[in-house]
Rosetta silent file (secondary structure, phi, psi, omega in degrees, C-alpha in Angstrom):
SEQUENCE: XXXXXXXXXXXXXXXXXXXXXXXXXXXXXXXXXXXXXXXXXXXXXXXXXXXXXXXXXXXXXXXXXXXXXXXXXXXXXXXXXXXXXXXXXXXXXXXXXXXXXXXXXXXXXXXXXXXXXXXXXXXXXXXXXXXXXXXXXXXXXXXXXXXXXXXXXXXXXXXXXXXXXXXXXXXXXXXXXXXXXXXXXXXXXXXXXXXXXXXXXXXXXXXX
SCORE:     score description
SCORE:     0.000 S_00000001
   1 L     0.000  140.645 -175.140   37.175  -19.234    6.433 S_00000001
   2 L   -87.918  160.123  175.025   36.424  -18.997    2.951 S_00000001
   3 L  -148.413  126.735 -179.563   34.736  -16.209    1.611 S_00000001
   4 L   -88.593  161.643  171.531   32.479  -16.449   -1.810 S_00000001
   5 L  -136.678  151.290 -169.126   31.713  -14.030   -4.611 S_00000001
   6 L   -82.662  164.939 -177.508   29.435  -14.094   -6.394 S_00000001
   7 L  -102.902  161.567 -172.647   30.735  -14.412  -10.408 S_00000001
   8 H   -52.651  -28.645 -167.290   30.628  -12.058  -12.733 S_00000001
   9 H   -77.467  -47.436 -176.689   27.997  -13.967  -14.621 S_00000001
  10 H   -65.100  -25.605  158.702   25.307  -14.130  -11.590 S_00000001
  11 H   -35.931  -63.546  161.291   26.120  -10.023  -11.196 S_00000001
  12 H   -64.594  -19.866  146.870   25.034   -9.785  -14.425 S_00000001
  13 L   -75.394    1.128 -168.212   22.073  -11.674  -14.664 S_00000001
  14 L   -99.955  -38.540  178.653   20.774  -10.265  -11.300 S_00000001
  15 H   -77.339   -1.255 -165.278   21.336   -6.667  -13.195 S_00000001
  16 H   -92.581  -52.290 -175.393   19.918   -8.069  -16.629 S_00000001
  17 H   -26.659  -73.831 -179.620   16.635   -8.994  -13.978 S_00000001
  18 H   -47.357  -57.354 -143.003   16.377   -5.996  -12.520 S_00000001
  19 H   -79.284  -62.100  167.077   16.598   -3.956  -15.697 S_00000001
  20 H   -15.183  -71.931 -152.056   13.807   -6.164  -17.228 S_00000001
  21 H   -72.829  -49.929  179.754   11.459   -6.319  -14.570 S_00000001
  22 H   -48.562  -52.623 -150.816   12.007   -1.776  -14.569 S_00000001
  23 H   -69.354  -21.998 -174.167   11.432   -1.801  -18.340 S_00000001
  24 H   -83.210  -20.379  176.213    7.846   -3.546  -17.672 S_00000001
  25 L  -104.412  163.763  174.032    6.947   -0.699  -15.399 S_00000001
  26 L   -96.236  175.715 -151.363    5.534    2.578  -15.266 S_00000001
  27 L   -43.899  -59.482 -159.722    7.072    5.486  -14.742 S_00000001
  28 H   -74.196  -12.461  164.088    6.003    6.781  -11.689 S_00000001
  29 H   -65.005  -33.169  170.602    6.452    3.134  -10.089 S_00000001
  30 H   -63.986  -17.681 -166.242   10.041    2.881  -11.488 S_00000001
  31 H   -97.335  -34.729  177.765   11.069    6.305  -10.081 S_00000001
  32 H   -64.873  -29.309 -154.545    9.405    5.253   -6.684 S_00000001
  33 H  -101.111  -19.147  167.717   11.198    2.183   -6.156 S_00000001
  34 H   -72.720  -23.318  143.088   14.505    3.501   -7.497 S_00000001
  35 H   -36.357  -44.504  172.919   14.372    6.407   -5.173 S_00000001
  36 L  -106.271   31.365  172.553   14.119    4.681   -2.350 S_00000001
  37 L    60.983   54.356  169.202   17.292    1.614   -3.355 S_00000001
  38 L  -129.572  117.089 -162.324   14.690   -1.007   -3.432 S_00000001
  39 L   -82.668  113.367 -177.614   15.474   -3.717   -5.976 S_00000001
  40 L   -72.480  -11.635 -166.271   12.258   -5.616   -7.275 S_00000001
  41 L   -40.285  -66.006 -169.314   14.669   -8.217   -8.068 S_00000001
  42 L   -55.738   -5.506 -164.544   14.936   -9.125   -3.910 S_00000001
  43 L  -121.602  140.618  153.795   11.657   -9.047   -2.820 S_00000001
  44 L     8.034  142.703  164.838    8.787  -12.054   -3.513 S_00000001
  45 H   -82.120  -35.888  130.521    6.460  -12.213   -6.783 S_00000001
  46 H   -11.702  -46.492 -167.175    3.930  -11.364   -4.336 S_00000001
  47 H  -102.741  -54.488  152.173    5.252   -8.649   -2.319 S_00000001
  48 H   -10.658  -64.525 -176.467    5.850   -7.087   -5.992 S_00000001
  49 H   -76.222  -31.229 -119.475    2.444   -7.000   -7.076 S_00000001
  50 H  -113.294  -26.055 -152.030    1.389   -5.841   -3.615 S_00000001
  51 H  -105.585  -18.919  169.241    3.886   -2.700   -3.782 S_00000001
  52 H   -63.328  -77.152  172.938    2.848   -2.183   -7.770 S_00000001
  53 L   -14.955  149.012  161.424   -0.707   -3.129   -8.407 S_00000001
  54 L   -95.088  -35.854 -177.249   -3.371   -0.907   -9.846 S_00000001
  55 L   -94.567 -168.794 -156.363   -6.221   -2.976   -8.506 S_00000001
  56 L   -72.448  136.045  163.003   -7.838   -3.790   -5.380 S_00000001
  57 H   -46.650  -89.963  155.256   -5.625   -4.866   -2.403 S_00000001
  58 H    -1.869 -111.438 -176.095   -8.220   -6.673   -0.646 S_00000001
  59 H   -27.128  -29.161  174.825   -9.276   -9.010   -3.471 S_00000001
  60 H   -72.398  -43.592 -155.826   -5.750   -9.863   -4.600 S_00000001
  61 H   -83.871  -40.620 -144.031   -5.110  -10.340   -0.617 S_00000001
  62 H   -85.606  -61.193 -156.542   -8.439  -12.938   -0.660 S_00000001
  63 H   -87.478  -24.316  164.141   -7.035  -14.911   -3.801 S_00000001
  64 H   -75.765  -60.715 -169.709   -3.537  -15.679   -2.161 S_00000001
  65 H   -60.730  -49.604  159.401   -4.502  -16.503    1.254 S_00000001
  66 L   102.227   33.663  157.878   -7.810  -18.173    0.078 S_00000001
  67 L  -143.678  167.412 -163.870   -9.726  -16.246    3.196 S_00000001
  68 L   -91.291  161.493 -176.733  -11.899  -13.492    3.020 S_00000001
  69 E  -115.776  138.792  148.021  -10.080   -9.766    4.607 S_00000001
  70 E  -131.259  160.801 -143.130  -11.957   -7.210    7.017 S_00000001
  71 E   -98.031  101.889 -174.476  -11.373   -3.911    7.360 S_00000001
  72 E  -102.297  113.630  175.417  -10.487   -3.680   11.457 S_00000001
  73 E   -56.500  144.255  137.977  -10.764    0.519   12.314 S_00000001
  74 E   -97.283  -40.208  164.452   -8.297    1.684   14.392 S_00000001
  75 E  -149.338  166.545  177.789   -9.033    5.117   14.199 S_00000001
  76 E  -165.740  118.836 -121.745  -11.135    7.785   11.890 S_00000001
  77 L  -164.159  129.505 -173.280  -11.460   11.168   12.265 S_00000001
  78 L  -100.344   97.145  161.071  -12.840   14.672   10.418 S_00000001
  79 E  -148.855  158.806 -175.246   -9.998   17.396   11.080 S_00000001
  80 E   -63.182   99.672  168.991   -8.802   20.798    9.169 S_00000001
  81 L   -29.020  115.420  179.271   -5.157   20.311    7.341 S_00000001
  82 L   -73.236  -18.909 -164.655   -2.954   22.221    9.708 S_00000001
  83 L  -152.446  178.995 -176.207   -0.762   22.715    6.389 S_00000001
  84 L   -97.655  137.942 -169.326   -1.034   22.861    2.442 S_00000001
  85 E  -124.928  106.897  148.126   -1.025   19.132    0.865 S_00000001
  86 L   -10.861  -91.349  161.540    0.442   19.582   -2.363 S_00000001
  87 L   -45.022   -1.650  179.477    0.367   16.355   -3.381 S_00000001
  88 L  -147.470   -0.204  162.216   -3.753   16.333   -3.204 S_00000001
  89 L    78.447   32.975  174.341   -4.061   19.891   -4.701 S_00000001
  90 E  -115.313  164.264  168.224   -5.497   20.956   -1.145 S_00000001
  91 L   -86.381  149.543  162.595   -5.268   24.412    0.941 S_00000001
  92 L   -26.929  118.835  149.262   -4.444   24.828    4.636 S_00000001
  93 L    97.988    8.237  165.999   -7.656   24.428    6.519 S_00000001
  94 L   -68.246  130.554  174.987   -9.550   21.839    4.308 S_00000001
  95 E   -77.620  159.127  166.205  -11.450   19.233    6.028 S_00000001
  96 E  -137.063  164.114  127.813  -10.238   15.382    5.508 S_00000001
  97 L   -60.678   53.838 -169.189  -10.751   12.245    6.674 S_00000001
  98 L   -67.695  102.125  163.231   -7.610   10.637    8.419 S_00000001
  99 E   -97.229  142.166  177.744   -8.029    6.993    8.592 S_00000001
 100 E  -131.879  113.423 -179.480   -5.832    4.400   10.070 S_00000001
 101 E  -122.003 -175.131  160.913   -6.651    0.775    9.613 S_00000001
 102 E  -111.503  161.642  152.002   -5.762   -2.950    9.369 S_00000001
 103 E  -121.815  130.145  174.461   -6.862   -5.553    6.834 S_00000001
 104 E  -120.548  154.916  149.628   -7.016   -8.810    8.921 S_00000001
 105 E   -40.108  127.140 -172.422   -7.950  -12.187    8.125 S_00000001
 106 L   -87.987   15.740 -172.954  -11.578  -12.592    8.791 S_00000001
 107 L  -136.642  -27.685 -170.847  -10.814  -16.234    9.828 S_00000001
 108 L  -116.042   -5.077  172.114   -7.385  -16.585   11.462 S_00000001
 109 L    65.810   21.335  170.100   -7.896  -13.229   12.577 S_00000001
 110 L  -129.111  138.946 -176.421   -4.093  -11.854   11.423 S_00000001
 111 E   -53.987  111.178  156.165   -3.221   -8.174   10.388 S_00000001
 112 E   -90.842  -41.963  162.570   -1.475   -8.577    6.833 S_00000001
 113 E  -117.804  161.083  146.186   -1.586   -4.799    6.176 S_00000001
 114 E   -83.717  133.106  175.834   -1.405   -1.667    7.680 S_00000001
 115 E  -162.924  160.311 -145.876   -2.923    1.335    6.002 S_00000001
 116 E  -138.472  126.634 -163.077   -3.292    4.933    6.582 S_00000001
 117 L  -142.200 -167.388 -161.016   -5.333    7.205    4.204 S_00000001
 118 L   176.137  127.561 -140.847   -6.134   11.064    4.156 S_00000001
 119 E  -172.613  119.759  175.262   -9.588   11.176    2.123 S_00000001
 120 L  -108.536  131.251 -129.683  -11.375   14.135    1.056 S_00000001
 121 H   -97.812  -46.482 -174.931  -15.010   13.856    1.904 S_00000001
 122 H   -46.768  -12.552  165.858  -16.167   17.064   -0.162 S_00000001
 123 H   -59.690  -44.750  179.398  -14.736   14.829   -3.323 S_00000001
 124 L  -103.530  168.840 -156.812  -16.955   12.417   -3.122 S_00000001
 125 L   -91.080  163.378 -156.242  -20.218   11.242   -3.771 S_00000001
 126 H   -74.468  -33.209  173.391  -22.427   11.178   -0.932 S_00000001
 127 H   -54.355  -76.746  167.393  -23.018    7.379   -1.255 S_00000001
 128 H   -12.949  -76.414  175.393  -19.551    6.728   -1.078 S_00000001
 129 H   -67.763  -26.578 -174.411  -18.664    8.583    1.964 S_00000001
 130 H  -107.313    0.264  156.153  -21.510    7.399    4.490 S_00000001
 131 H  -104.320   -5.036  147.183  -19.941    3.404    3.158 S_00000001
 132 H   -54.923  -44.150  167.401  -16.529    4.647    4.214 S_00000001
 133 L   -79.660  -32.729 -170.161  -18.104    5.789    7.383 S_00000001
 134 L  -115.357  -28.575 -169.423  -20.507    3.958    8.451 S_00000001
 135 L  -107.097  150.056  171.509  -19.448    0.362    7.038 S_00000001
 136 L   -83.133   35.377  128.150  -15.900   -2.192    7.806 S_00000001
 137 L   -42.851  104.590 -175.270  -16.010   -2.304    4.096 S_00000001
 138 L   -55.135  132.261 -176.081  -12.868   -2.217    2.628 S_00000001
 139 H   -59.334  -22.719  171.111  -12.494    0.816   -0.023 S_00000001
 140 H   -64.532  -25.515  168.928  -11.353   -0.916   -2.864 S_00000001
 141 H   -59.052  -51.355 -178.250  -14.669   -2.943   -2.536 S_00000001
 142 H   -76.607  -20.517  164.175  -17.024    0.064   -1.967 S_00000001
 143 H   -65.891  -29.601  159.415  -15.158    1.303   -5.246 S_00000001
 144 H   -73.413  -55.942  179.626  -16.091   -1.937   -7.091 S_00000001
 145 H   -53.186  -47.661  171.298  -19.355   -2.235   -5.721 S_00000001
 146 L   -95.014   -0.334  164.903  -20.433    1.426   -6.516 S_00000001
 147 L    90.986   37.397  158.746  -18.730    1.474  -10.062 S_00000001
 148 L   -48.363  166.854  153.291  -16.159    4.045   -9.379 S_00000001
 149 L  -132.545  117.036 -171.744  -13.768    4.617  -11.780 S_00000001
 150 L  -108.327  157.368  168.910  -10.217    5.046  -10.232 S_00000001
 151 E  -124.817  138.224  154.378   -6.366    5.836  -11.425 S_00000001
 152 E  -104.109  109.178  170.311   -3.512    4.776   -8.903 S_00000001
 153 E   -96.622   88.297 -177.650   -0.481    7.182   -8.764 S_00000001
 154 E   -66.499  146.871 -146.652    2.159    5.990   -6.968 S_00000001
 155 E  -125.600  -23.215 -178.186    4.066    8.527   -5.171 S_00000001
 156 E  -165.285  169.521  171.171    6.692    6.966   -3.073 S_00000001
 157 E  -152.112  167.513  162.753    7.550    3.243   -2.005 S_00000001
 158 E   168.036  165.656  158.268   10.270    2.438    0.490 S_00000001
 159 E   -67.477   97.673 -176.372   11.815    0.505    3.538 S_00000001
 160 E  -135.502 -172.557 -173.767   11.288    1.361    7.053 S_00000001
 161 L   -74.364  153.285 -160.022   11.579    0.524   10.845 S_00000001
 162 L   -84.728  -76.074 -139.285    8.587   -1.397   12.113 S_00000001
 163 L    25.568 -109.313 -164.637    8.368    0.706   15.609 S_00000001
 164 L   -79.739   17.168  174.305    5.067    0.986   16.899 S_00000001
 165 L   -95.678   -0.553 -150.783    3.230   -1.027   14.202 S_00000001
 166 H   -78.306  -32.013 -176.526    5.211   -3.750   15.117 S_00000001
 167 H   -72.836  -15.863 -164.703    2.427   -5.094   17.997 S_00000001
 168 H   -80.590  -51.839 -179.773    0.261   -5.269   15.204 S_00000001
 169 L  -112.986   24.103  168.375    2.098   -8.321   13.213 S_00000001
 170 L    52.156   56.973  175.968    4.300   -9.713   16.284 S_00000001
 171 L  -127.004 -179.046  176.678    7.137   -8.520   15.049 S_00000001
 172 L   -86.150  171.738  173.925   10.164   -6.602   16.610 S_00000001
 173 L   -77.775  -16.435 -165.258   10.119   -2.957   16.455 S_00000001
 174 L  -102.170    7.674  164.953   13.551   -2.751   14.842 S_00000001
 175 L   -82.913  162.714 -179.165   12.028   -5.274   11.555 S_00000001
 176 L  -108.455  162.032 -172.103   11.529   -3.734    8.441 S_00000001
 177 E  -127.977  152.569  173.566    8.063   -3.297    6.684 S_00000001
 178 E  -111.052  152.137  174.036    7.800   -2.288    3.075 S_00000001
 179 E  -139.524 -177.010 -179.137    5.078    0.368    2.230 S_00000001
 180 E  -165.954  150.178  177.343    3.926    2.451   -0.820 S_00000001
 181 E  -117.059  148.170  174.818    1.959    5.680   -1.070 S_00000001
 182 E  -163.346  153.409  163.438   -0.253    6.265   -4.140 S_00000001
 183 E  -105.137  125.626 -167.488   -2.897    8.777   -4.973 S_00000001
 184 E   -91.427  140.685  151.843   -6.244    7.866   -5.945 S_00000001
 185 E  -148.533  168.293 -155.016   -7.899    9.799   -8.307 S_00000001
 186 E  -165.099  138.673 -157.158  -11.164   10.092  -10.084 S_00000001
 187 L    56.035   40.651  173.070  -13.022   12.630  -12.287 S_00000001
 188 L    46.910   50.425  172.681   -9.413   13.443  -13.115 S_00000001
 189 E  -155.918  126.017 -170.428   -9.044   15.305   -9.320 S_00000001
 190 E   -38.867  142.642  161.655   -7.011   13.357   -6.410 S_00000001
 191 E  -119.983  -18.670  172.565   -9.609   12.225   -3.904 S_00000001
 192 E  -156.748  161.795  138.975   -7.584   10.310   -1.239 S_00000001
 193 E  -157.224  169.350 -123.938   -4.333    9.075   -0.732 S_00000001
 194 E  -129.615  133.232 -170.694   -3.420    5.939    0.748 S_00000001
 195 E  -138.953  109.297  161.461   -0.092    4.277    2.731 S_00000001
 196 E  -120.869  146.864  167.967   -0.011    0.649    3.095 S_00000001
 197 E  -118.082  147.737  178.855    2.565   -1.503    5.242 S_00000001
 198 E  -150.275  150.507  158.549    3.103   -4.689    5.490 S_00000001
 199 E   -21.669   86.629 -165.158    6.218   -6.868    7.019 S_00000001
 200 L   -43.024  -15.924  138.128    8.938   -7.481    5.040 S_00000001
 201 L   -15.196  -46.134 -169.678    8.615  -11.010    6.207 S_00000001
 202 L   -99.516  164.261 -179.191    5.417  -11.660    5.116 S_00000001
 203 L    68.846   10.697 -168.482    4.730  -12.887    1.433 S_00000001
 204 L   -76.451  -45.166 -172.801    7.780  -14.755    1.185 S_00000001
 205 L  -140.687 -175.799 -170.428    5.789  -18.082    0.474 S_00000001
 206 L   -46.215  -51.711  171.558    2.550  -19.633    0.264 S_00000001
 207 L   -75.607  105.944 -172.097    2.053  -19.195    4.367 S_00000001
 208 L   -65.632    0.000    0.000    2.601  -15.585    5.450 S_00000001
């Protein structure tokens, strides 16, 4: 059996890529994705923007698939930080919001993301929070709609084991999903932050 290598020249253009595609980003994305050995080279132009973007998920998600997304709860819940969150400038004993959702096609009815958020309600304007609460409105929408003004700081990206989200996109438990953490903030003071997954699988082509 033969066995190929790759040439010296396609090494080097795959590292000339890579190098490129880092120099176009910022920092804290390049530090995320190099932390966790994830190459933008390898993955989709799609699945790029998806782990990158500054703007809304949901509308970007709309204009590939060419169907509208709702926001399906799975669960959402007012409890006291058990610990100190750093990362959102809060103390031990703060109330949040822990949300766990989907965004599914509102027409074919399939999950394309997973997403998981930690939200602090005392942050926000009152409007805000009872269309978080009360409405399947996705948040990047109710941020467009009421004329937030947002920054997204991504804080980590990486590879992991499906396991139990895996029933969600009929996948094995043992596939991998890529995700990314980012912090939203606004009035220059973190207000949520936000973990979406999606298949590694998905986004490859035109059809997920």
């Amino acid at each position: 059996m033969k066995v190929q290598h790759k040439s010296s020249s396609t090494v080097a253009n795959t590292k000339n890529e890579t190098n490129l595609f880092s120099s176009l980003l910022r920092n804290d994305l390049q530090e995320s994705l190099n932390r966790n050995h994830i190459d933008p080279v390898t993955l989709s132009t799609f699945q790029r923007i998806l782990l990158t973007t500054d703007g809304t998920v949901t509308d970007i998600l709309e204009a590939y698939l060419f169907e509208q997304i709702r926001v399906v709860k799975l669960s959402e819940q007012i409890v006291a930080l058990d610990r100190e969150l750093p990362l959102m400038d809060l103390k031990k004993g703060t109330e949040v919001i822990v949300r766990k959702i989907l965004l599914q096609g509102k027409i074919s009815r399939k999950n394309v993301i997973y997403a998981e958020s930690i939200v602090v309600p005392e942050k926000l304007e009152e409007r805000f929070r009872n269309a978080l609460l009360e409405t399947k409105v996705p948040i990047g929408k109710i941020w467009f709609e009421q004329r937030v003004e947002t920054f997204k700081e991504i804080l980590d990206s990486k590879k992991e084991f499906a396991g139990d989200l895996a029933n969600y996109f009929n996948i094995d438990p043992s596939d991998e999903m890529l995700s990314r953490t980012y912090r939203v903030v606004t009035n220059r003071q973190p207000v949520m932050m936000i973990t979406e997954k999606f298949p590694e699988s998905y986004f490859l082509k035109k059809n997920v």
